[in-house]
N, C-alpha and C positions, 0 to 999 in steps of 0.2 A: 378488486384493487382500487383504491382513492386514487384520483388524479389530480395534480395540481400544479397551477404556472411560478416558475420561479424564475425571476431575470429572463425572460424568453423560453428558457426550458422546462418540462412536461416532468414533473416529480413523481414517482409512482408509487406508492404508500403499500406495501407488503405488511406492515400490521401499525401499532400504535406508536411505536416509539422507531420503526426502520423504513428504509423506501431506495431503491433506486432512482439514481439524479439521472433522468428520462430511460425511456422502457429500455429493458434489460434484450440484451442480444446474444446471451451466453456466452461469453467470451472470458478472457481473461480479465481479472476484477482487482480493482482498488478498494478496500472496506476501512474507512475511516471508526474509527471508536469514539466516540468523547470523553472528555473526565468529568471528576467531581464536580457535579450542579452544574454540566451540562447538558446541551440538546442535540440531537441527533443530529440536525439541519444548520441548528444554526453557530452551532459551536467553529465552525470552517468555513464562514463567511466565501469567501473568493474562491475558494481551493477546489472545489469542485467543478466551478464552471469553466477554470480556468484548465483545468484539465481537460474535457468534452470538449473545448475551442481550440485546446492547444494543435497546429497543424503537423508538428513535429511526433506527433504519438499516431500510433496506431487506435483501429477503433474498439474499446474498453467499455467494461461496462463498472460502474461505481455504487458500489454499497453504502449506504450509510446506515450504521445501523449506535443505536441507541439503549438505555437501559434506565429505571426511576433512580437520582438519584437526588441528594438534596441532606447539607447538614444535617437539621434538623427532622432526619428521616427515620426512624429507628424499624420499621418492618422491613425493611428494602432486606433484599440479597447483601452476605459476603462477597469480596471481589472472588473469591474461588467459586462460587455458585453462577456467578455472571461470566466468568469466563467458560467453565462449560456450559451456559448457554450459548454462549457465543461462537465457540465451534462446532455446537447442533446446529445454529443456525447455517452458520457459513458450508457447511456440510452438504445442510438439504438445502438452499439457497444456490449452490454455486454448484454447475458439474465436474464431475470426474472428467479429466483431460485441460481444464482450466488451470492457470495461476493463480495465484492467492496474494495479492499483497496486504498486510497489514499495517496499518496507520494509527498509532494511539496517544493522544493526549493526555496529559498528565497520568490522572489515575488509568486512563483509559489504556495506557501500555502495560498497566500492571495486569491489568483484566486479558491482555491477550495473553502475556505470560502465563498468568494460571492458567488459562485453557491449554494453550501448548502443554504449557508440563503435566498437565492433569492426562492429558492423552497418550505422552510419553508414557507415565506411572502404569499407565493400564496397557501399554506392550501395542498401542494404536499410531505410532511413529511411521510408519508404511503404509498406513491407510489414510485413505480423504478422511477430514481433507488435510490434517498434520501433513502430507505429503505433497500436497498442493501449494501449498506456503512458499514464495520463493522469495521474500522479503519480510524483518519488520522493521518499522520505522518509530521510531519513540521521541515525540516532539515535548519537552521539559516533562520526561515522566520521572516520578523519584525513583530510581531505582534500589536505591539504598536507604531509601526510608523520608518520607517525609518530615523536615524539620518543626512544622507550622499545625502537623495532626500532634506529633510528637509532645510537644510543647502546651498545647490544649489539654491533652487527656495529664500531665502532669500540674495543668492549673486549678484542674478541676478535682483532681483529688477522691476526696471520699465523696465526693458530693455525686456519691450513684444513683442519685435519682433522674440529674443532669446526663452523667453521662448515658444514660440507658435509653435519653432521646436521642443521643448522636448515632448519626447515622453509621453502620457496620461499614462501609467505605472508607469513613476517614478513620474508625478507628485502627483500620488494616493495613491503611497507608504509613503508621506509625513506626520508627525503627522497632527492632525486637523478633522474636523467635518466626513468627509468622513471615515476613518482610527477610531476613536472612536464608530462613530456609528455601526461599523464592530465588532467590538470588542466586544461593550455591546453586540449585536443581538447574537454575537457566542456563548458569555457564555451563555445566559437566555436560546437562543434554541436549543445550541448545546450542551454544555458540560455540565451546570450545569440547565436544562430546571425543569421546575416546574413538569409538566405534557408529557407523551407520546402522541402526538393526531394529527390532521393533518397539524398542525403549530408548531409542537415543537418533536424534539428526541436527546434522549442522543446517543450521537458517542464518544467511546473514544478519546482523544488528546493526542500524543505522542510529545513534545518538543525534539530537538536534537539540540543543539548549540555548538559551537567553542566558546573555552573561547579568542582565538587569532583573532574573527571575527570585523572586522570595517566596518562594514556594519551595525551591530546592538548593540547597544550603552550598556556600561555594566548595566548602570540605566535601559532599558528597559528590557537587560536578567535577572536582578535581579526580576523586575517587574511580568516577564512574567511566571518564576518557579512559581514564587508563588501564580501566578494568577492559573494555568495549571499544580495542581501539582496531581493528582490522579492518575492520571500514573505520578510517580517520572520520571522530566525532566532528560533527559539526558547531561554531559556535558562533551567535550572532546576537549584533545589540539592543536586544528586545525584552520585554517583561515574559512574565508567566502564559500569559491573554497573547500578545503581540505576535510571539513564537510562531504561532500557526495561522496566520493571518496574511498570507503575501498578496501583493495588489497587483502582479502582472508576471508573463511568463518568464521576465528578467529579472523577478527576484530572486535572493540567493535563498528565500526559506522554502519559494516553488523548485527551486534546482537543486535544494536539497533533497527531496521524494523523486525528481523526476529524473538525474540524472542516473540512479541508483534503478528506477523501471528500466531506461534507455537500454539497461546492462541484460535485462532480462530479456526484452523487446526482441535485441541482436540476437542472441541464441537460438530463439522459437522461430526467428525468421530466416534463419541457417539453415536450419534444420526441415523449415518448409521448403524452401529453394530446394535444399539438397534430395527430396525427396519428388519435388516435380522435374528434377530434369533424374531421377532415377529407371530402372527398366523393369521395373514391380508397376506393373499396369493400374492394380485396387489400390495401392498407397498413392501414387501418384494423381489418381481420381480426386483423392480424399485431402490431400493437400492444395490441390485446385481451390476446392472447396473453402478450405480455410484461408488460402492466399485473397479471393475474393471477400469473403466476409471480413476480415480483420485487416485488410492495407489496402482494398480498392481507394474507398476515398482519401486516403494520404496521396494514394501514387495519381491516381486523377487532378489533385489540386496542384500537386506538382509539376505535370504536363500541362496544365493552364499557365503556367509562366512564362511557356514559350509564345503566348499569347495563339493557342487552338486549343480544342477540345476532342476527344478520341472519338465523339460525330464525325469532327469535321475532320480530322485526319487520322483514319484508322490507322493506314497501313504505318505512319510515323509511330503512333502508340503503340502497337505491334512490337516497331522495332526498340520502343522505350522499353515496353514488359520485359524484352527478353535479352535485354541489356542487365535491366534488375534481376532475373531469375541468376542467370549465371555468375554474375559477380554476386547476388544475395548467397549465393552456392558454394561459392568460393571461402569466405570467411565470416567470420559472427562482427555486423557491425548493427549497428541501429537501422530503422527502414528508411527513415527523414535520408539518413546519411548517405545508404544503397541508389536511394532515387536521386539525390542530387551530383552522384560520381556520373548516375546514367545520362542523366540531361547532356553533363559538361560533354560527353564523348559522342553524345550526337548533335549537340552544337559543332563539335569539331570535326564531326563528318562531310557536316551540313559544308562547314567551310572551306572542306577538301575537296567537296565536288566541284566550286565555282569555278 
């Protein structure tokens, strides 16, 4: 595997166009997509590192993964070919017992979609990692059809010699039978499915659009809220480009993806608590295990604000873990949030003793 520095972090190149943003830890994973005539890296400027730095998240590991694309491309894949690429990959990439979140930019939300439904069609809705998935997030992706592919392949006409250079991307993205039939399959087996079974599951949908975007037409953002509204779409004052660009952990287009993890975070970390303070000996081992790999460094930097370190005061850190376990045990909340109820009630021990 290629290794390389970015912004301070160690990027680890898994083939030509994918890489983890620093070495992969097996854990629960963020896989950003890009769109049309981008790059795997650099299509998400900030978003990446701002994640790996954020102190509020547990420790994740991030995919970036990539695909050839470019107008003027005419051999590249269908977005249906690249979307099952893309859930081989995340499949063999990612382990069983892992999260899955998905992140796709413009065209690049389309490309998860076909993979999802493509896995559904074939009765693979139960199996990794369609099953793994517990998020997607679609930052100005058309869902309803791009206006701006739409409008090209109508200027261009008979002039098929033109169109036979454009790349199979944009001309997929275009309203029409291909683009509808996507659509209907995503609600019935994705977001709003009848049944959970090996052809159908509900995965949250997070909508994120630029009201500034010309790429996706306001009739289809009007469309697509209210198609995708369970999770309340997101809407902010950015372009096409802009949308997914945030400069810090207080942005509202970073708290758009992250608030939406926060939700997953809670559960998985319910669910460990509830299983180390349980009387199953081998489960509780094993949750040990994961409580240290995926929330030690959150809960450590957090007990650094009392200004010590769990060197220098075990037996205090002690009583901090097992503040978190019990109340982690108690109900599904974020870990950021677990650790800092713990703090307050051993501050206020501290100052019951004096």
């Amino acid at each position: 595997m290629a290794k390389k520095k970015n912004n301070g972090h160690e990027i680890v190149r898994i083939s030509k166009r994918s890489a983890y943003y620093t070495a992969r830890d097996d854990l629960d994973t963020v896989v950003f997509v890009h769109g049309l005539g981008g790059h795997y890296q650099k299509t998400w400027a900030k978003f990446p590192e701002l994640l790996i730095d954020d102190p509020d998240l547990p420790t994740i590991d991030i995919l970036l993964w990539g695909y050839p694309s470019g107008i003027l491309r005419p051999l590249v894949h269908d977005t249906h070919t690249v979307g099952r690429q893309l859930l081989s990959d995340v499949g063999t990439q990612i382990s069983i017992g892992n999260a899955v979140y998905l992140v796709g930019h413009s065209m690049g939300g389309l490309i998860i979609l076909e993979g999802l439904v493509d896995e559904m069609r074939n009765q693979r809705a139960a199996q990794h990692p369609s099953s793994s998935v517990a998020l997607i997030s679609l930052f100005a992706s058309p869902v309803s059809g791009s206006m701006a592919s739409a409008m090209l392949k109508q200027i261009l006409g008979k002039a098929w010699i033109l169109r036979l250079a454009i790349n199979r991307h944009l001309r997929s993205l275009a309203r029409g039978t291909s683009c509808d039939k996507l659509l209907t399959e995503t609600y019935h087996r994705i977001y709003d499915p009848d049944s959970n079974d090996s052809s159908a599951r509900e995965i949250p949908i997070r909508m994120v659009m630029g009201t500034r975007d010309k790429a996706v037409s306001d009739t289809d953002r009007c469309t697509d809220t209210a198609r995708f509204r369970k999770k309340q779409p997101k809407e902010y004052d950015y372009g096409h480009v802009k949308i997914k660009e945030p400069e810090s952990h207080l942005d509202d287009r970073y708290r758009a993806l992250t608030n939406d993890l926060q939700e997953g975070f809670a559960t998985r970390f319910n669910i460990t608590c509830q299983k180390i303070v349980s009387d199953d000996e081998d489960e509780k081992v094993e949750a040990k295990l994961q409580f240290v790999q995926r929330y030690e460094q959150l809960l450590v930097e957090r007990f650094s604000t009392i200004g010590s370190t769990p060197e220098e005061d075990p037996n205090r850190y002690g009583q901090f873990l097992s503040l978190v376990v019990k109340d982690g045990a108690r109900q599904a909340r974020p870990p950021f949030d677990v650790a800092n109820r713990a703090l307050v009630t051993l501050r206020a021990r501290s100052i019951g003793s004096l």
